[in-house]
Residue, then its C-alpha position, 0 to 999 in steps of 0.5 A: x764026466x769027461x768028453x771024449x774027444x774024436x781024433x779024426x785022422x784021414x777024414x777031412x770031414x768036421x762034423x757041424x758044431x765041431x772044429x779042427x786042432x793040431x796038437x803036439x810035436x807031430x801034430x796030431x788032428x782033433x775034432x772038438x766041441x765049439x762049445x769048448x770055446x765058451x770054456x775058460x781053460x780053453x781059452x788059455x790054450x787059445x791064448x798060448x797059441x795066439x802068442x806062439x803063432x799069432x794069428x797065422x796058421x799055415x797048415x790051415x788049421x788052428x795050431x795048440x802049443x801044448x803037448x797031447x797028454x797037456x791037451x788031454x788033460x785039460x779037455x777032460x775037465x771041460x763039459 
């Protein structure tokens, strides 16, 4: 069963157990689960974005260097 994923985009508001990526070209803005972090195709994406953009992220937020359809994707397949 796939998690669907809330897109947040004026509110700044994360609610708890949630946190903030940015991901694509345009840097659109989604409100993930923190248990995602605990998941090993997660942890990949981390990994990319980690070799891309160290660990300095000067929008303030965590950047994902993926497309959205590749972010989708593999966010699908979590539980």
């Amino acid at each position: 069963m796939a998690i669907s994923l809330h897109r947040i985009i004026s509110s700044k508001k994360v609610p708890k157990g949630y946190f903030a990526v940015y991901v694509g070209e345009n840097q659109k803005r989604f409100v993930i689960p923190v248990s995602f972090l605990n998941q090993p195709l997660f942890q990949d994406l981390l990994c990319m974005s980690e070799e891309e953009f160290g660990y300095s992220h000067p929008t303030g937020g965590l950047r994902i260097p993926c497309s959205e359809d590749n972010f989708l994707e593999v966010t699908s397949r979590l539980n």
